[in-house]
DONUNU-633191 format. One record per residue (C-alpha): residue number from 1; x, y, z. Coordinates in pm, 1 decimal, decimal comma. Each point is the difference from the previous one (the first is absolute). Layout:
NUM | X | Y | Z;
...
This chain:
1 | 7677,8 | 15836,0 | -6860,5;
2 | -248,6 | 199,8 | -175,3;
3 | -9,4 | -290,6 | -302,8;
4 | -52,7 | -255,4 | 267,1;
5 | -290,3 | 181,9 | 141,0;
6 | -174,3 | 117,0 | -343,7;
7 | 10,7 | -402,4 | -57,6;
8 | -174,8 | -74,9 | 294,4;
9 | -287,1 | 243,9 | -46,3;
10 | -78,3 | -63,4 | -401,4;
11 | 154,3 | -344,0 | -151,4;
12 | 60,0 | -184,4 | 367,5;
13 | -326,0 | 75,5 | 126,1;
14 | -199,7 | -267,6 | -98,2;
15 | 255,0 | -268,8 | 104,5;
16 | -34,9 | 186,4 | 380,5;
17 | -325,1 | 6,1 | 0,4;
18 | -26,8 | -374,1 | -139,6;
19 | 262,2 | -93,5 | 275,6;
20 | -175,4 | 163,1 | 287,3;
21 | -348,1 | -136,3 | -60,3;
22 | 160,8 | -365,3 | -6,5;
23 | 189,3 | 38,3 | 274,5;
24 | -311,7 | 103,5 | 202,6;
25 | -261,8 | -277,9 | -108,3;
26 | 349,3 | -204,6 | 58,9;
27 | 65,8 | 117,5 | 339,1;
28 | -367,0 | -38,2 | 129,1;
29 | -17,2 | -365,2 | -45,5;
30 | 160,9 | -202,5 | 281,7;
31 | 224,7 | -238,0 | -102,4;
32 | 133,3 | 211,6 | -346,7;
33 | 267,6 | 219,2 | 73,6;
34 | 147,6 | 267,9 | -177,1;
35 | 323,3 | -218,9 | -18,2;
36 | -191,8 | -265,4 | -161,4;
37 | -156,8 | 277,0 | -246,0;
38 | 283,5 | 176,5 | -113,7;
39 | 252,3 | -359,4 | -38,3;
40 | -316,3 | -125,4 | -278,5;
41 | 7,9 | 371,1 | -140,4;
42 | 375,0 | 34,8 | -58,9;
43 | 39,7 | -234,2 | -288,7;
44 | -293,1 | 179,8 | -153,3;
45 | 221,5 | 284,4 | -15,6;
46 | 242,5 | -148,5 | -233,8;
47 | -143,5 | 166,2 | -301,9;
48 | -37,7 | 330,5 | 172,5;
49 | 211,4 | 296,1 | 34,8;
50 | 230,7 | 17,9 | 310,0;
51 | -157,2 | 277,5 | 137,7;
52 | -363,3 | -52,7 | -38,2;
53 | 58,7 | -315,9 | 155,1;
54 | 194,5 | 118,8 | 272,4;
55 | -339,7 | 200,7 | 29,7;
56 | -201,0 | -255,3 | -3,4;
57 | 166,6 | -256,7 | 249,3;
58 | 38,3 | 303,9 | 281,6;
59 | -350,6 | 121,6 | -60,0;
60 | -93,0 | -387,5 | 91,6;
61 | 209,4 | 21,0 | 320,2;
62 | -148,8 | 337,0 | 89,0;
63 | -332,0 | -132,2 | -89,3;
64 | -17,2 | -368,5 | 176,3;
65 | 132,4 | 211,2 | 329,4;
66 | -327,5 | 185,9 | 48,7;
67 | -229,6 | -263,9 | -145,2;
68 | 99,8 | -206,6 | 309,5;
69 | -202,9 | 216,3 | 242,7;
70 | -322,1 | -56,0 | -199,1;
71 | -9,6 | -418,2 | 133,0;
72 | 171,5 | 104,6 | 317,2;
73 | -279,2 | 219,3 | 100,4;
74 | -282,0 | -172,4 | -152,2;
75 | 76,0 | -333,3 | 111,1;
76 | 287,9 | -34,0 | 216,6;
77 | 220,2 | -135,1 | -229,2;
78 | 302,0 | 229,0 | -151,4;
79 | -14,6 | -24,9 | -357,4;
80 | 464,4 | 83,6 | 24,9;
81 | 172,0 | -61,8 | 319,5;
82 | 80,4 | 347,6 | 20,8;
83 | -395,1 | 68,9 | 77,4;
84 | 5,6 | -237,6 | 311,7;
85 | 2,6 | 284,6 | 257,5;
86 | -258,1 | 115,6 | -159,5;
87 | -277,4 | -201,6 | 110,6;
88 | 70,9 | 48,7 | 347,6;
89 | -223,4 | 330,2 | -52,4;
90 | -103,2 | 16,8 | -321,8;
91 | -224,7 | -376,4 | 29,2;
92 | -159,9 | 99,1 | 362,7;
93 | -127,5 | 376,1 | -143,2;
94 | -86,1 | -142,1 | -302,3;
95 | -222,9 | -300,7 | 210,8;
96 | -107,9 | 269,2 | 247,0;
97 | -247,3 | 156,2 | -339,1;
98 | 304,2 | 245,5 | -117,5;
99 | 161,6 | -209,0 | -367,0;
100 | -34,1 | 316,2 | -176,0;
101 | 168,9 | 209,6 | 267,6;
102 | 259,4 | -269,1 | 94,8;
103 | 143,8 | -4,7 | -360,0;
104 | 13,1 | 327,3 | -55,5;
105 | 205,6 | 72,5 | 286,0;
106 | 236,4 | -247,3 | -161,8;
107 | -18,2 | 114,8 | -343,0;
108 | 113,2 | 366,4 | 95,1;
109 | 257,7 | -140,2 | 209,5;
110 | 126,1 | -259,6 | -291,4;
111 | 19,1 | 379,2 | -227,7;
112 | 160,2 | 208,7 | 279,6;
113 | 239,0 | -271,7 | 57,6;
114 | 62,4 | -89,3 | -340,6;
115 | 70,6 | 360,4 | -40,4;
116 | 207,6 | 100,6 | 252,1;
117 | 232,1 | -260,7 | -145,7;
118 | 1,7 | 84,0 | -309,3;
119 | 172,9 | 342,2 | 132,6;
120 | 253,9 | -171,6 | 150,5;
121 | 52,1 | -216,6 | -336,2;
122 | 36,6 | 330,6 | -184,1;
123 | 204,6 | 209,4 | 202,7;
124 | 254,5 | -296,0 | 172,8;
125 | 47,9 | -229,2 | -311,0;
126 | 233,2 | 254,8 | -293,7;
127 | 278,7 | 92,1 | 357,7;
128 | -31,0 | -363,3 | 69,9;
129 | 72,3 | -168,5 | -358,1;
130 | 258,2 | 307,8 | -8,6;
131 | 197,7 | -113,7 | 291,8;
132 | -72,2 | -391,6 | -63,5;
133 | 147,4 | 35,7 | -340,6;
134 | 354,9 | 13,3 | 174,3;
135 | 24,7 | -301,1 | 139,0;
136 | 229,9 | -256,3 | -43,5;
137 | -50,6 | -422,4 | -20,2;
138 | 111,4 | -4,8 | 341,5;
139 | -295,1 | 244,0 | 107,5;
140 | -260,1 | -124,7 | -250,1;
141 | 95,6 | -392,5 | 120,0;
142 | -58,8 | 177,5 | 387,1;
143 | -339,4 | 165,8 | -82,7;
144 | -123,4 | -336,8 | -153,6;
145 | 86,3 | -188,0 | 304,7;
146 | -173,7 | 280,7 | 213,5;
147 | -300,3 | -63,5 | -184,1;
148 | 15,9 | -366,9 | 12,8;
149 | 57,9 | 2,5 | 381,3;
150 | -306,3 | 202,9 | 80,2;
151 | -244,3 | -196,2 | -191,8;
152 | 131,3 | -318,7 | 154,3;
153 | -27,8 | 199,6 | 321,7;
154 | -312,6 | 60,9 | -2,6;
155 | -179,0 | -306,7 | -135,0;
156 | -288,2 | -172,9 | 62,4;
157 | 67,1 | -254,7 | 228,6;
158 | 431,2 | -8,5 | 94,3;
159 | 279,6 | 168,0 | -107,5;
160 | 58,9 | -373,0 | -96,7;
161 | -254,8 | -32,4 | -181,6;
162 | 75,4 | 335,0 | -190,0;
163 | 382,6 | -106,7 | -22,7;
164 | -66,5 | -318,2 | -137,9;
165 | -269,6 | 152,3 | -281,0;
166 | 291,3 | 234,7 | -72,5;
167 | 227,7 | -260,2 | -27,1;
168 | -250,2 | -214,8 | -253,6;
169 | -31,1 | 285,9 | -191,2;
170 | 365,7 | 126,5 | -82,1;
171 | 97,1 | -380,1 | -58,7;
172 | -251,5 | -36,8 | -235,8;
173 | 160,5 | 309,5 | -217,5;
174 | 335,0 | -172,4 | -10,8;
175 | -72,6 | -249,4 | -311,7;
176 | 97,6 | 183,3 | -317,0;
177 | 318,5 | 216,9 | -103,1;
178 | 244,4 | 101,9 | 216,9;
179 | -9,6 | 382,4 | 17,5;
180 | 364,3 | 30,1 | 15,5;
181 | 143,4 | -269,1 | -179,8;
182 | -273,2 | -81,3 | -276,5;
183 | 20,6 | -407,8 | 82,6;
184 | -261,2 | -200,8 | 3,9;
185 | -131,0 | -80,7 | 442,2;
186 | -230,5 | -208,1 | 171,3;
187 | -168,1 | -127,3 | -339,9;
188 | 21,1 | -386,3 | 58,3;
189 | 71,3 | -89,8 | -319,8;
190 | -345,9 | 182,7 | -141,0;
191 | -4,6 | 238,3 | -307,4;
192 | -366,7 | 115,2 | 147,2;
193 | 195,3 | 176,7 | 311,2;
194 | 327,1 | 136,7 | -207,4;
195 | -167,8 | 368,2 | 26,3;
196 | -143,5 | -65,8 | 384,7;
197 | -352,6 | -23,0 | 108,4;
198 | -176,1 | 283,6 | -188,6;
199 | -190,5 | 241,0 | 269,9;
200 | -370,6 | -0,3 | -78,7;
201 | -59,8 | -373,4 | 41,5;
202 | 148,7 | 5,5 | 293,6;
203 | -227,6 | 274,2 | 94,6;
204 | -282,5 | -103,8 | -122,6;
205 | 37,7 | -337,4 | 141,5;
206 | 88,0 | 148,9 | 345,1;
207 | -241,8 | 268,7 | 42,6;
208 | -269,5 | -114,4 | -192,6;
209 | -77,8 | -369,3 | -78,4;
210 | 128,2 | -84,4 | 380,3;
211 | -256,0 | 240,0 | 103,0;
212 | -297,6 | -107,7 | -242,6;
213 | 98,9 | -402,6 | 199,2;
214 | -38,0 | 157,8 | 349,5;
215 | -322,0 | 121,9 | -105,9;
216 | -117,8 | -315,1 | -196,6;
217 | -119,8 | -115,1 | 342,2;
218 | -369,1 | 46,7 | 181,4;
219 | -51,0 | 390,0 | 39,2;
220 | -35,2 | 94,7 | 348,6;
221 | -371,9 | 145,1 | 88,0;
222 | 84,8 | 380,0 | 50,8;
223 | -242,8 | 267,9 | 153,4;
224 | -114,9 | 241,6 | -214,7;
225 | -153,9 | 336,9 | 38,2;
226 | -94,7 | 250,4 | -344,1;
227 | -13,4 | 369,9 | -94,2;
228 | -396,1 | -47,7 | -62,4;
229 | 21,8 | 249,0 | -282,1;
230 | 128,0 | 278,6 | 237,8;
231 | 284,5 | 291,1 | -125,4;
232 | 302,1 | -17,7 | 62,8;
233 | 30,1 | 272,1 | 265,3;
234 | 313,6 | 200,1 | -42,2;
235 | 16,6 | 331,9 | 199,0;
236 | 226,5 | 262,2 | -13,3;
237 | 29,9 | 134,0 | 343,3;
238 | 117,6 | -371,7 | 99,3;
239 | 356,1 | 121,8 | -150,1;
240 | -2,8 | 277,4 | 253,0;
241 | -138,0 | -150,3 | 302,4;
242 | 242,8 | -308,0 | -53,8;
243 | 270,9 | 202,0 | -156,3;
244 | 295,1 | -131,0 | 282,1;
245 | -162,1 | -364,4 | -67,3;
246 | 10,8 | 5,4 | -357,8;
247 | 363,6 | 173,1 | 16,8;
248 | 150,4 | -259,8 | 244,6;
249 | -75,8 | -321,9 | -144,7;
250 | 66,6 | 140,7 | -350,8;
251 | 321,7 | 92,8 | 145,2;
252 | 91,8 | -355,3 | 177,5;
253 | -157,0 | -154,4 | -325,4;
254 | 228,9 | 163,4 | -237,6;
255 | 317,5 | -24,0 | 209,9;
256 | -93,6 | -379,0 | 76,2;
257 | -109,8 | -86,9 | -418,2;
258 | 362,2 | 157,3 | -116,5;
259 | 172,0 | -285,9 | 239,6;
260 | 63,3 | -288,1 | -225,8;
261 | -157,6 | -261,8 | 138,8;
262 | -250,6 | 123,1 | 261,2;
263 | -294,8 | 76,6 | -261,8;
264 | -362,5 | 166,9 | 74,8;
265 | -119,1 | -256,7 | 274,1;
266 | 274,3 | 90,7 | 267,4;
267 | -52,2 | 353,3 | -99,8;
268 | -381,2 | -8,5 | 70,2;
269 | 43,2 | -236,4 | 316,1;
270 | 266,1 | 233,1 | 115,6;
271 | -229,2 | 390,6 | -102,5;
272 | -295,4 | -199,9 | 184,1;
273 | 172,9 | -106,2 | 329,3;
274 | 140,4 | 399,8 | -2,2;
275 | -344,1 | 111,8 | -12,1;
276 | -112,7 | -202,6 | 200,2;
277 | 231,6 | 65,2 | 297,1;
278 | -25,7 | 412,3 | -56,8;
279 | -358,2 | -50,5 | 27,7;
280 | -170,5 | 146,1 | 321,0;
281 | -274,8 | -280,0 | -83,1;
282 | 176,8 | -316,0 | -104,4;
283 | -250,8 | -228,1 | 116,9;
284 | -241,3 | 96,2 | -333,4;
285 | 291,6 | -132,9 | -199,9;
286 | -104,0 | -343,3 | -116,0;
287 | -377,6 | 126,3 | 25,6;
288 | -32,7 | 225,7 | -304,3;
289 | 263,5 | 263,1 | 83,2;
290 | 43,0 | 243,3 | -284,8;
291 | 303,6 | 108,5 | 41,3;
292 | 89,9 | -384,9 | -1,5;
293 | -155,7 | -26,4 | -379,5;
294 | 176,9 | 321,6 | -88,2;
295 | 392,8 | -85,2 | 169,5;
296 | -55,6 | -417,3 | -170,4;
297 | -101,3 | 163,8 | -343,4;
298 | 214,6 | 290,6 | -27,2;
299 | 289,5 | -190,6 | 108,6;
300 | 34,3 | -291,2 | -240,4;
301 | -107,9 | 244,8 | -294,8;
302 | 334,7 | 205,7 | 92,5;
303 | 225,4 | -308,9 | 62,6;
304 | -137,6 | -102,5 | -375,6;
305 | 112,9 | 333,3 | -171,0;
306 | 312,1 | 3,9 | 218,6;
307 | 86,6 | -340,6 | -93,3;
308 | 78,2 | 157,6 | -345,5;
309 | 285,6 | 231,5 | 129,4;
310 | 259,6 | -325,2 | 24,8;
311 | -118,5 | -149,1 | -321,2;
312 | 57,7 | 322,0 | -213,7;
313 | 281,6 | 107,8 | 209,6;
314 | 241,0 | -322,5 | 80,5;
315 | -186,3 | -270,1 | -192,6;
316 | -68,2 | -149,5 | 358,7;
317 | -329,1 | -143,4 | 6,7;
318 | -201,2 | 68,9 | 315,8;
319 | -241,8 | -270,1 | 13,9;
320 | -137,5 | -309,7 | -214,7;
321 | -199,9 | 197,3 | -271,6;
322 | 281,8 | 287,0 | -25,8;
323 | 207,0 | -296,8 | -88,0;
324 | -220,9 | -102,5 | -250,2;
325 | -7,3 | 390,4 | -139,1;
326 | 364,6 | -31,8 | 26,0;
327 | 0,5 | -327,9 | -256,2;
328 | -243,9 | 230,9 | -197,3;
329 | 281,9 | 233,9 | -33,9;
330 | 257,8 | -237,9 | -57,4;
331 | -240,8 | -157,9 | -274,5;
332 | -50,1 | 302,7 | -222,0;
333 | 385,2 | 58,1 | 36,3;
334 | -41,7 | 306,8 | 191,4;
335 | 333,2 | -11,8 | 248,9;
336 | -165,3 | 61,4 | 357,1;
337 | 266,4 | 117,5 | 266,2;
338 | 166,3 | 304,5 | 65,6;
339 | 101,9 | 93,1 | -366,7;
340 | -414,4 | 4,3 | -104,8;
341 | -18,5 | 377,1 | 68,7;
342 | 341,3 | 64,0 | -199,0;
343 | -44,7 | -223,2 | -274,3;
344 | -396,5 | -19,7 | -41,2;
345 | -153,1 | 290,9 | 196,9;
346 | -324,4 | -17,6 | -209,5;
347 | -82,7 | -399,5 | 158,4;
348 | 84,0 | 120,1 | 364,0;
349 | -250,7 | 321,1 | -22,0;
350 | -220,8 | -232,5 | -217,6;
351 | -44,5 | -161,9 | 319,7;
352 | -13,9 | 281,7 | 216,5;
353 | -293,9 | 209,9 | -193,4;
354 | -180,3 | -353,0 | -34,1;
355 | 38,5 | -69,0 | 374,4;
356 | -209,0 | 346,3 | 69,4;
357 | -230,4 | -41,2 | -316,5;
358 | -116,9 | -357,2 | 165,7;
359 | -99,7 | 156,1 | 315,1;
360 | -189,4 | 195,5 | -141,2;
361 | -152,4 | -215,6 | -250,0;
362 | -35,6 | -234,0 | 328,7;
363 | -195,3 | 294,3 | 182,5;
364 | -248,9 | 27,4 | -243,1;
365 | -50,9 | -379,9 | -19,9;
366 | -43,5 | -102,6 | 289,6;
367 | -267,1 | 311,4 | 55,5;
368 | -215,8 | -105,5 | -289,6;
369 | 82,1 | -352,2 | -24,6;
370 | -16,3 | -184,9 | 334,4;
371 | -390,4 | -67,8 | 60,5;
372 | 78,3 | -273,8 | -347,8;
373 | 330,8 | -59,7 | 89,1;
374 | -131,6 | -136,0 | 363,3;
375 | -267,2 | -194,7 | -192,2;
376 | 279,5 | -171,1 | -260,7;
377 | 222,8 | -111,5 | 301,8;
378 | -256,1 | -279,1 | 87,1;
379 | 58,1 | -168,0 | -346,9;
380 | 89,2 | -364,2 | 4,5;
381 | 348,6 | 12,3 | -6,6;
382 | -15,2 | -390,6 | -189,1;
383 | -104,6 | 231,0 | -284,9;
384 | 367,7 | 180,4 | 0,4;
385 | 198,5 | -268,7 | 44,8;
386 | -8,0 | -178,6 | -344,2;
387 | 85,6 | 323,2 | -224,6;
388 | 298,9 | 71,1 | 240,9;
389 | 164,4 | -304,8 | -79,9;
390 | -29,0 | 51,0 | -345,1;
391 | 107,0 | 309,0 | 24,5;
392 | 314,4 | -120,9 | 198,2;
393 | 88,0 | -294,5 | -235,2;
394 | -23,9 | 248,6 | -289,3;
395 | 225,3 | 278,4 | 146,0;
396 | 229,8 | -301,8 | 131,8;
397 | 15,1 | -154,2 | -358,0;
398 | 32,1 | 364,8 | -152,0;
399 | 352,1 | 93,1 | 150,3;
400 | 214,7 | -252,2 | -241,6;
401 | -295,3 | -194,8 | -191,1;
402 | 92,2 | -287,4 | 216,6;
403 | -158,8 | -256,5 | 192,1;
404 | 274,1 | -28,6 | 252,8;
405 | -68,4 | 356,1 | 114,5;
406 | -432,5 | -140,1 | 71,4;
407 | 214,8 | -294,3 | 177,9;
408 | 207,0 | 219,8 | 258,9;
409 | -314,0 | 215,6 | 70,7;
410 | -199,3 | -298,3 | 82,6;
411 | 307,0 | -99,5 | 217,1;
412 | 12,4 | 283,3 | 190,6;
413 | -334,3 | -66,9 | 46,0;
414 | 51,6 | -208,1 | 202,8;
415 | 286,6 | 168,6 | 189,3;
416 | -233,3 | 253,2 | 108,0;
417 | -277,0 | -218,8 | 95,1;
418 | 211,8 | -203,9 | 217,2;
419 | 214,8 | 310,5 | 112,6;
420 | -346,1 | 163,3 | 138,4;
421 | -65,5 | -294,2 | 150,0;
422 | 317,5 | -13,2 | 177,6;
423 | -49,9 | 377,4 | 105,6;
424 | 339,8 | 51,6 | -189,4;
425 | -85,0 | 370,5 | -131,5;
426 | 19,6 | 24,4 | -391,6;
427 | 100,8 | 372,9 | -7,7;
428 | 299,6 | -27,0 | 113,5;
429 | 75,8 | -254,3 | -305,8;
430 | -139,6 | 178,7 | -247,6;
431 | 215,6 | 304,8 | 111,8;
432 | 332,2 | -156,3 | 51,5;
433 | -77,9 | -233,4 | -382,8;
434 | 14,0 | 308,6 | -150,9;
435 | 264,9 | 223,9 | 204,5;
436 | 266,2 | -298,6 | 70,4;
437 | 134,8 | 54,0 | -401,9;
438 | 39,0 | 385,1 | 91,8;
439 | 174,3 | -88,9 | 348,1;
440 | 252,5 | -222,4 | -178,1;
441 | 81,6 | 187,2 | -296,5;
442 | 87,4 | 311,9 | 237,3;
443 | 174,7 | -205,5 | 272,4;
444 | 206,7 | -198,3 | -270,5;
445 | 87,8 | 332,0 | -213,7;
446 | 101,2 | 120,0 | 339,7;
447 | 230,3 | -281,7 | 87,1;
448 | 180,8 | 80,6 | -335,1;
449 | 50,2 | 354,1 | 61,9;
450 | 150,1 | 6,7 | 361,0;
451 | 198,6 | -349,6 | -90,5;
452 | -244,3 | -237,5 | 146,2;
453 | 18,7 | 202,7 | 330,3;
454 | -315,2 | -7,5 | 217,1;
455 | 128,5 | 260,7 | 217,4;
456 | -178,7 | 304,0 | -182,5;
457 | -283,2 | -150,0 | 108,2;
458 | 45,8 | 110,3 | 327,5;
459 | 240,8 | 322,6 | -59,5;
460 | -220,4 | 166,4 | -221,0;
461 | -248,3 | 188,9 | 149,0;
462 | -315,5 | -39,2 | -179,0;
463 | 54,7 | -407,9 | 10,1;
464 | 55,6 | 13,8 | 350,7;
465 | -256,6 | 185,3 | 103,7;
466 | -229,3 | -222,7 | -217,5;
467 | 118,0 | -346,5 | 97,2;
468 | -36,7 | 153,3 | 367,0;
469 | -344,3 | 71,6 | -53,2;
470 | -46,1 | -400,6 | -100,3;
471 | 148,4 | -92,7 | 273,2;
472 | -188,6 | 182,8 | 246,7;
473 | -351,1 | -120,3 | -191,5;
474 | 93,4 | -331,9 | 61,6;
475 | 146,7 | 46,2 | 356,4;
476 | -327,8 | 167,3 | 50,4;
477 | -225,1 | -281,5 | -141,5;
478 | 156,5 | -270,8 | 140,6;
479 | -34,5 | 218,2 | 378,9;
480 | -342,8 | 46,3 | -62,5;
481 | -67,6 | -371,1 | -96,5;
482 | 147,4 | -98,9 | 327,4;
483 | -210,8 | 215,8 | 207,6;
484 | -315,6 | -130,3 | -149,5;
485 | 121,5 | -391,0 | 63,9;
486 | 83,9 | 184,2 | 363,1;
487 | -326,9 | 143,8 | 33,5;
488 | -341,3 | -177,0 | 153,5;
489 | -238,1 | -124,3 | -151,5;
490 | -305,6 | 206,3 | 9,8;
């Protein structure tokens, strides 16, 4: 542990504080999101050091978090979806003569939050690897489907929707060898898929250059406010006077980012409507509330941090960009899961120390560096666009020096371009794309140890409880999706 940390503070420094300055000015345009970012940074990493770039892609995620409240205050518009709750309080204080004041307020909440959760990370992630690192197939095949179940569950539009992403996804992982028996599957007759689709042009395509076509439209006319070349205000005696505010929606964010699946939106929508309805003046909320900037902020800050305990811990990816750390991992031949702590130690406290030096580095940024930074988020996006397809068709081609890779990213292009369009969620395929190999591996090992005998599934107890848990997420989705068709319109 003490290695991993000296790294961080002398040789992995720079990459941190390179990582968290991108994934601000990132994170305060609209439209550029810190999935988008850190998919065109990862095959940049290639030539790096595991570590450093393990630094350098969570230092981005960390990063592009906070940078969203800079356009959702300013102008309405949240630069990452998990910043949308912000503006309900953070846009009308910020319009009522108060930008300095308003993003402050959500810069000390984005620290304490980021903080808090970086506690947690510490202290819950060595018992959990420790107990994780005696499971069996049977219980690693259960967790997977857990995981898989609640980001279906709660998707953006239907549990349909997210089923059917899911679906896409882990079909698309098939082509390739056989895990088990080493033949040849679902390759058509085509030498280009005999080792599957490779992962980052599928990413990249997905995530980035389906994004980059949504956005190739007419720019909506947003309304803008600025910081007028006012301080940052950031006050002590805020952590005191808000202490149970900051404390509660760190706590709901943190418990909310380590659910795969649920990610730092739900977590802030969830910290805000708590404040909201312990407040003995809810009707400010939506009017410049403070303690509405402060729960939105500190919550998706600590749902980002705790959205590292799964990765490092069970190799579970908790969202859409933790996937995309996870195929870092996987990349730099690093083993994620519950043998990281046992068999690397260094990588998973690698990740730890650079999860609390990037708040800090984040802190300090954000103090000095938003009056410019709320300035550079007006830039012309049209000026963006060009080098990020460049950069995509380079890191595409880069994989296996071949042109088929550029030719499934543009494909997948197009996939997620016409799966937005459809409201089909992409998360949910990105996820299961990259977990369905793990899932079958485990489930098929299992089948060969107990005979080809399901019935473990259900006997043993950590599978049980665990496919139990699906099932109630998707009882529960599908119940609240009926109540809403139920329920008037307003």
């Amino acid at each position: 542990m003490t290695d991993a940390f000296l790294h961080v503070l002398t040789t992995g420094m720079p990459w941190v504080v390179l990582g968290t300055m991108v994934g601000i000015f990132i994170g305060s345009i609209p439209g550029l999101s810190g999935a988008m970012i850190i998919a065109l940074a990862l095959p940049m990493t290639y030539f790096m050091d595991g570590p450093d770039a393990l630094l350098l892609l969570v230092a981005m995620y960390i990063g592009a978090t906070t940078g969203g409240l800079i356009s959702a205050t300013l102008m309405r518009m949240p630069g990452t979806e998990a910043a949308i709750m912000t503006t309900l309080d953070g846009y009308p204080m910020a319009a009522g003569g108060h930008p300095a004041r308003a993003l402050g307020l959500g810069i000390s909440a984005s620290f304490v939050g980021g903080m808090f959760a970086w506690v947690v990370l510490a202290v819950l992630s060595p018992p959990l690897s420790h107990v994780a690192v005696k499971f069996g197939p049977y219980e690693i095949f259960a967790m997977v489907v857990v995981a898989l179940s609640l980001i279906a569950a709660v998707s953006r539009g239907s549990l349909l929707n997210g089923l059917l992403a899911a679906s896409f996804g882990a079909l698309v992982s098939l082509p390739g060898i056989d895990p088990v028996s080493g033949s040849l599957r679902m390759t058509f007759g085509w030498p280009a898929l005999d080792n599957g689709l490779t992962l980052l042009p599928v990413i990249l395509g997905t995530l980035v250059l389906s994004q980059l076509l949504e956005d190739s439209g007419s720019p909506k006319p947003v309304r803008k406010t600025s910081v007028e070349g006012t301080a940052v205000s950031i006050r002590l005696r805020e952590l005191f006077h808000y202490g149970w505010t900051y404390v509660r929606s760190s706590l709901i964010g943190t418990w909310i980012g380590i659910l795969p699946g649920v990610g730092g939106t739900t977590a802030s929508i969830a910290a805000y409507s708590v404040e909201k309805a312990v407040s003995k003046q809810p009707e400010r909320f939506g009017t410049g509330a403070e303690e509405g900037i402060i729960a939105a902020e500190s919550a998706n800050n600590a749902g980002t941090v705790g959205s590292l305990v799964p990765l490092i811990t069970l190799g579970i990816p908790g969202s859409v960009i933790t996937a995309v750390l996870l195929g870092a991992m996987v990349i730099h031949n690093l083993s994620p899961g519950p043998l990281l702590f046992s068999q690397n130690a260094f990588i998973a406290y690698t990740v730890i120390g650079g999860a609390l030096a990037a708040n800090v580095v984040m802190l300090v940024v954000m103090r000095v560096a938003t009056p410019i930074l709320a300035k550079l988020m007006y830039v012309n996006k049209a000026w963006l666009l060009p080098p990020i397809v460049v950069f995509c068709v380079i890191g595409a081609f880069s994989v296996s020096s071949r042109y088929f890779d550029v030719g499934v990213m543009l494909a997948f292009a197009l996939v997620g371009f016409l799966m937005n369009r459809a409201r089909i969620p992409t998360g949910p395929f990105i996820i299961a794309y990259i977990l369905t190999p793990m899932a079958e591996e485990n489930l098929r090992s299992g089948l060969v140890i107990y005979d080809g005998s399901f019935l473990p599934l259900l006997t043993r107890p950590v599978p049980a409880v665990f496919l139990a848990i699906a099932a109630v997420s998707i009882v529960w989705a599908l119940a609240s999706e009926a109540k809403a068709r139920k329920a008037p319109a307003p």
